[in-house]
C-alpha positions in Angstrom: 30.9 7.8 14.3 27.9 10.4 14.0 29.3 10.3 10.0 28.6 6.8 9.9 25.2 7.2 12.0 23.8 9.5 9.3 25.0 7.1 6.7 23.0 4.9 8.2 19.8 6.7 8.7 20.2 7.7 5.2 20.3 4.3 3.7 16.8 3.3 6.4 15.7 6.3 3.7 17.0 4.4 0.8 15.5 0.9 1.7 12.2 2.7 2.3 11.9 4.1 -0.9 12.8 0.8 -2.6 10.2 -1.1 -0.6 7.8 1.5 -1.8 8.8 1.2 -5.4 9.0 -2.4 -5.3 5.2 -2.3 -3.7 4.0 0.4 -6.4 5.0 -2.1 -9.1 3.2 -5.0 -7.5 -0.5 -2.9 -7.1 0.2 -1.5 -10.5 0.5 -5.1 -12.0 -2.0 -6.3 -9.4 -4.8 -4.0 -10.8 -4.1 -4.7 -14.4 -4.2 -8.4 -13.7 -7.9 -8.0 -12.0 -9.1 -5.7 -14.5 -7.7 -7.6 -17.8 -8.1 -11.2 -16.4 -4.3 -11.6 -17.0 -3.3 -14.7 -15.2 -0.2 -14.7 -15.9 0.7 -11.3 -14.6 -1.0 -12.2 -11.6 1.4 -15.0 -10.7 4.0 -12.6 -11.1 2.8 -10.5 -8.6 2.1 -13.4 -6.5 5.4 -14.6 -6.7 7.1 -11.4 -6.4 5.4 -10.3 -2.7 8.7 -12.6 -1.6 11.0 -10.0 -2.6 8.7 -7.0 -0.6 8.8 -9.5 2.2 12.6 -10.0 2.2 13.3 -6.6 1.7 11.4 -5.5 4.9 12.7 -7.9 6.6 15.9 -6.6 6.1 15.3 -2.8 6.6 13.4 -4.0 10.1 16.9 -5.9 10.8 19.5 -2.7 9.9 16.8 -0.8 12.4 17.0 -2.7 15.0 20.6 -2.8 14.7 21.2 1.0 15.0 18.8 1.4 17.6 21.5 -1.2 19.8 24.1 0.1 18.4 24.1 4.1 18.3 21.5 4.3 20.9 19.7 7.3 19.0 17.5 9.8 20.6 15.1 12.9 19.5 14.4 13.1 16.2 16.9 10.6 15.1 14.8 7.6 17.7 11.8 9.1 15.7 13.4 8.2 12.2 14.7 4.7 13.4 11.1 3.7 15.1 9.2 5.4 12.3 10.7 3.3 9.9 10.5 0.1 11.3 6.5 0.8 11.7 6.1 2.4 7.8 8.1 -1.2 6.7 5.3 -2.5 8.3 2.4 -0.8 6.5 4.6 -1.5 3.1 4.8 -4.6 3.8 0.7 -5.1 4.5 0.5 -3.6 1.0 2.5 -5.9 -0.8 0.1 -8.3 0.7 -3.3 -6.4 -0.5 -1.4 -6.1 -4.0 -1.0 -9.9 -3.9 -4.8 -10.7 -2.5 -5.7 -8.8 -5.5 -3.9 -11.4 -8.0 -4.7 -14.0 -6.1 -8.5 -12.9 -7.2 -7.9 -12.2 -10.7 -5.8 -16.2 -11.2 -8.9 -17.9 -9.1 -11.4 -16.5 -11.3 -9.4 -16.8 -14.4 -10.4 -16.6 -17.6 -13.4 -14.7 -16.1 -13.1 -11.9 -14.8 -13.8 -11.0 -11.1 -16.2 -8.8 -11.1 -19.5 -8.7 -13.2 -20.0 -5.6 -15.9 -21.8 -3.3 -13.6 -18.4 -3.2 -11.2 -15.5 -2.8 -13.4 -15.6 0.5 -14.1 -15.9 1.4 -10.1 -13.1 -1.5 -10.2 -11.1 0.6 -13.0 -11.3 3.8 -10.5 -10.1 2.2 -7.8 -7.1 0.5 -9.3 -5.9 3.6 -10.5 -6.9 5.6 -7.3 -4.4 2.9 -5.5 -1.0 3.1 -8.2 -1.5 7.1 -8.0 -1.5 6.8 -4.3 1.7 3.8 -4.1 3.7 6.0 -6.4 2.8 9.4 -4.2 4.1 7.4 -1.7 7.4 6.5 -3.2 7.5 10.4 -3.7 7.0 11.3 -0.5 9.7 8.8 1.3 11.9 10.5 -1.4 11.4 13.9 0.1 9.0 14.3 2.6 6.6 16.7 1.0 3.6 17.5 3.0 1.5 18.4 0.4 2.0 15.2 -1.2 0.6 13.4 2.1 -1.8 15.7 2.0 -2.4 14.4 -1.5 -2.3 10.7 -0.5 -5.1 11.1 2.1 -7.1 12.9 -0.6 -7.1 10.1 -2.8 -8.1 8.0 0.2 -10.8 10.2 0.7 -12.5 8.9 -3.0 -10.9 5.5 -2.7 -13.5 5.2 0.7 -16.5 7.0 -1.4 -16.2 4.3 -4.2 -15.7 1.1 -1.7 -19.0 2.3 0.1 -20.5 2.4 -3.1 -19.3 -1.3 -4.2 -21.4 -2.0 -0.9 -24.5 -0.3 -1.7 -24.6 -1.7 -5.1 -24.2 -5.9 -4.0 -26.3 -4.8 -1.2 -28.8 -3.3 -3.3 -32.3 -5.0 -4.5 -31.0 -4.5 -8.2 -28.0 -6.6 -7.6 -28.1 -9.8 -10.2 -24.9 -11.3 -9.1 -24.2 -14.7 -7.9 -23.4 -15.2 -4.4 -19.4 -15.7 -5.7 -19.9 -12.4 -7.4 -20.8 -10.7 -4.0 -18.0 -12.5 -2.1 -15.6 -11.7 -5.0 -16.4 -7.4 -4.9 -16.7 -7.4 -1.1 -12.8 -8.9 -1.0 -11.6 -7.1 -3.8 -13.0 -3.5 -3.0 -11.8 -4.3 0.8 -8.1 -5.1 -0.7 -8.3 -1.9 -2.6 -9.3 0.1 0.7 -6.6 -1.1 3.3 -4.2 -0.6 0.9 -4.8 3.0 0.6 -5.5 3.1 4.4 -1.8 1.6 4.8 -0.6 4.2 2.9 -2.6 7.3 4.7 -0.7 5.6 7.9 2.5 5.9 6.5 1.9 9.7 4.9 0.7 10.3 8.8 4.2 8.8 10.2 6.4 10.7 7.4 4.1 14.3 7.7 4.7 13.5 11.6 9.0 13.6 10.8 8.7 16.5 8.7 6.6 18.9 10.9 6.9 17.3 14.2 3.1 17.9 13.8 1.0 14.2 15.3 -1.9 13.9 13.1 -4.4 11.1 14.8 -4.7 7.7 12.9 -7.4 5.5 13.1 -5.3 2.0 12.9 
């Protein structure tokens, strides 16, 4: 039985990873359809969040399961409850990745943002694949430095949505009043989904150290 317990725990591992994969694809796709005005690339994304969804559905089900089943406790309770809370977060980011189509295919064949933003726009969208495929690493094998890493890149993914704010906010801001609505969403979708991320590095640095670092969400 404790054979097929860890068998278990290590496929809650397995599913976790390919969540995070699955969501890495999505905000990599996601940022290239915003930037590039690709609509069709942004109904892909769209219509593959399903898939993210279904797939944490299912992790959040074979949790649940061992938790009535083998009854775990200690560090194994941690893993179980851990994952169904990181699913979570993955799932949120699916959704971000998706708002961030959803933008690009409303505003198609113009692009979201005016001139003066897409290079702060550019930034970002990297900042968040780097940090969605960290994250795959870091399910994989629980590196600390590369939570530490994560919650680095936060750190300038924050800087540059403050600055998206000063600059609509600003008395040299030209844009329309879409314009403003479009970079206030946009930069916002580009934030949480970091923050989501910094939660989950948080919950995995927690596992591997038995260390709480304090979250803000």
């Amino acid at each position: 039985m404790r054979e097929v317990f860890q068998q278990e725990l290590r496929e809650v591992q397995d599913r976790l990873v390919e969540i995070a994969s699955l969501v890495a694809v999505s905000i990599d796709n996601a940022t290239k359809a915003f930037n590039e005005s690709d609509v069709s690339l942004a109904e892909a994304v769209i219509a593959d969040d399903d898939q993210i969804d279904a797939a944490a559905a299912e992790l959040d089900e074979l949790a649940i399961n061992i938790l009535a089943r083998q009854q775990p406790v200690a560090r194994d309770l941690r893993i179980v409850v851990s994952a169904l809370r990181i699913s979570a977060s993955l799932e949120r980011m699916g959704d971000m990745a998706e708002h961030i189509a959803q933008l690009a295919r409303y505003r198609f064949p113009d692009k979201v943002v005016p001139k003066s933003l897409r290079g702060t726009f550019a930034e970002l969208g990297a900042l968040d694949v780097a940090v969605a495929n960290k994250l795959v690493e870091l399910l994989k094998h629980e590196d600390v430095r590369v939570a530490e890493e994560i919650r680095n890149d936060d750190d300038r993914i924050d800087a540059l949505h403050l600055s998206v704010f000063d600059k609509v906010l600003g008395e040299t801001w030209k844009g329309a009043a879409v314009d403003t609505v479009d970079a206030t969403l946009a930069s916002r979708y580009h934030e949480r989904f970091a923050d989501h991320a910094v939660s989950i590095a948080k919950k995995v640095q927690y596992l591997a150290t038995g260390d709480w670092v304090p979250t803000d969400d």
